[in-house]
N, C-alpha and C positions, 0 to 999 in steps of 0.2 A: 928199295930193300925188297926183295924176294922173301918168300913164306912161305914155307914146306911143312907138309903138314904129315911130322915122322909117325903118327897115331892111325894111320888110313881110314880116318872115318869119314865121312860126309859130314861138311857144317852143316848142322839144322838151319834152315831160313828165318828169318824173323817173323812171326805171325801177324796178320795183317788184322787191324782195329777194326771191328765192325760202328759202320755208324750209325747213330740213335735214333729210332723211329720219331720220336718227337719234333728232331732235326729237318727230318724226310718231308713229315705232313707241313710243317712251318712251310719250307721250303715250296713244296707244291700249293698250298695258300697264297702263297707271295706270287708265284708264277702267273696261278690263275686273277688273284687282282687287278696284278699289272697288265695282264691282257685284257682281263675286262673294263678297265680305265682306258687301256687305247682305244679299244671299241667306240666305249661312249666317246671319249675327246674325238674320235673319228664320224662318231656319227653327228652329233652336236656341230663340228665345224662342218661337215656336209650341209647339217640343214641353217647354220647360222647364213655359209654363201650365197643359199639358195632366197635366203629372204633378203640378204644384201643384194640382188641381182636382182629379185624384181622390186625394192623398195628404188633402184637404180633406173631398169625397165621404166616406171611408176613417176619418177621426178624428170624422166628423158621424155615422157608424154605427158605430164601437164607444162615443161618447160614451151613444146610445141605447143601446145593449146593456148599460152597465154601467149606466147607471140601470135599466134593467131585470133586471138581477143583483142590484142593492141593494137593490131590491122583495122580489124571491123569493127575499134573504138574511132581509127582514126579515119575512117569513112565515113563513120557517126558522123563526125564533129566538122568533115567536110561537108555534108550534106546538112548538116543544122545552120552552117555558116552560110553555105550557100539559100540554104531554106531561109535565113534570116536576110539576107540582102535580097532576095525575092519581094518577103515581106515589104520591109519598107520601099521597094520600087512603087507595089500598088497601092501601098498607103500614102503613096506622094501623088501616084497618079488618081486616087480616091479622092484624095484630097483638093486636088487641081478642078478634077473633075466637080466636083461639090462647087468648088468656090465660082466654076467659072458658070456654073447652073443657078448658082444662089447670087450673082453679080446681075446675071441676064433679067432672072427674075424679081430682082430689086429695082433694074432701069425700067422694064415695065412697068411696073407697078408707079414706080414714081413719075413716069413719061403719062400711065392711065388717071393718076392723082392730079395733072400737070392739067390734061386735056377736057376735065372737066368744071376747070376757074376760067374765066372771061379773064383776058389783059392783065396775065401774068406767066411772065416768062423766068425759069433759071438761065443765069450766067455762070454759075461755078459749083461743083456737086463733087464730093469727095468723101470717103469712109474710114474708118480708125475703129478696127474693132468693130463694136457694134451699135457706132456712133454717126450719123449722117452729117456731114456739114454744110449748107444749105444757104447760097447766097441768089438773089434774083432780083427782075424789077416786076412791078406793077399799077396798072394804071388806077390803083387807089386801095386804102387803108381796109376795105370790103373784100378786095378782093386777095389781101392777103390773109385776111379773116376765113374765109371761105376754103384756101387753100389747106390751112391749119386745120377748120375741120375736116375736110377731105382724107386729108390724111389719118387722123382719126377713125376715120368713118372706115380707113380700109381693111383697118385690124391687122395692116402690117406694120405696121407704125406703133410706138406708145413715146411718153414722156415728149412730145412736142412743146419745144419751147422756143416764142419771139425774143433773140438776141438784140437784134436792133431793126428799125424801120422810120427813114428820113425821107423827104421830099428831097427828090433828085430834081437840078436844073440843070442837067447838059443840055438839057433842048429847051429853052425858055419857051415856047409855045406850045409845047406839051408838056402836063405836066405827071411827073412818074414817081413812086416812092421806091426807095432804093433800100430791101430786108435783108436782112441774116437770120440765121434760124441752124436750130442744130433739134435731132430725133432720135430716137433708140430705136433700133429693129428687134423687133420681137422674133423669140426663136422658130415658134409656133404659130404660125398666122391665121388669123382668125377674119375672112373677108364675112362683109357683112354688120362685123362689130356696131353699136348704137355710137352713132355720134353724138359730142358733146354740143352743145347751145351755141352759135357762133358767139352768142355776146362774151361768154367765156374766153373765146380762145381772141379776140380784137384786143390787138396789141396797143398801148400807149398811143396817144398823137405824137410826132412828132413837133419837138420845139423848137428846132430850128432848122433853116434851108444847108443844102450840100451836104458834101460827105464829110468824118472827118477822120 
């Protein structure tokens, strides 16, 4: 529909609503808030990243460090292992060495014990511990006395004691008594020690001929 306007006036325009200063400041309030919440939220996750990246930095070099501790653990524990089989090599070979020093100087000593009884000889000599077993002949009940103190007398010796001692006849025209005897080695040897009275150490007569 067309509209003529037979009056020739000019329509007046609608006049335009002014808006409310209260509205304005509200409005620019709001603006600036929200810009100043970005800020912070911008500045805040800047510096949150920044501590996440070296807390990151931080667990990437002790990660490194303890694999490198686990290394020079396990080099440790090669070297303590191998340090411990070292050990016991020279404590075998300490040990060897000891015994075959302490064997040497036990047959002397019982060879120098031996060398100074008249007509008595060992046939069987054997050790347990620190136990001597001690079989021999000799050409009489004195001289196996004699031996007993001797040995005594060397202060490498203690607890000497006659097992048995019988008149041996494998040779009927000589005639030998056939002993046993067992001794404690003393740890500490004491040469020189006082010897005991032979009457003491003269074992039993023998009651009857051979062995048994």
């Amino acid at each position: 529909m067309i509209r003529i306007n037979l009056l020739g006036q000019i329509r007046p325009k609608a006049a335009k609503q002014a808006v409310p200063m209260e509205t304005t400041v509200q409005m620019l309030f709001l603006t600036v808030a929200v810009a100043i919440a970005v800020v912070i939220l911008g500045l805040t996750y800047v510096q949150e990243k920044r501590q996440l990246d070296d807390t990151n930095k931080r667990i990437a070099a002790l990660r490194a460090e303890k694999a490198s501790l686990q290394a020079i653990k396990q080099d440790v524990d090669r070297f303590e292992n191998e340090k411990s089989m070292l050990q016991q090599r020279i404590n075998v070979i300490e040990t060897l060495q000891k015994n075959r020093s302490g064997a040497q100087d036990l047959l002397q000593m019982v060879a120098n014990t031996v060398v100074r009884v008249d007509t008595l000889w060992l046939t069987a000599f054997s050790r347990t511990g620190s136990n001597l077993n001690i079989e021999g002949e000799a050409g009489s009940i004195d001289a196996v006395a004699n031996f007993i103190t001797e040995m005594k007398r060397s202060g490498y010796f203690d607890k000497v004691e006659i097992n048995a001692a019988k008149e041996n006849d494998l040779v009927p025209s000589v005639t030998t008594y056939f002993f046993t005897m067992t001794a404690g080695v003393t740890s500490q040897p004491t040469p020189g020690a006082s010897a005991q009275p032979a009457a003491a150490a003269t074992p039993a007569q023998p009651a009857a001929k051979g062995r048994s």
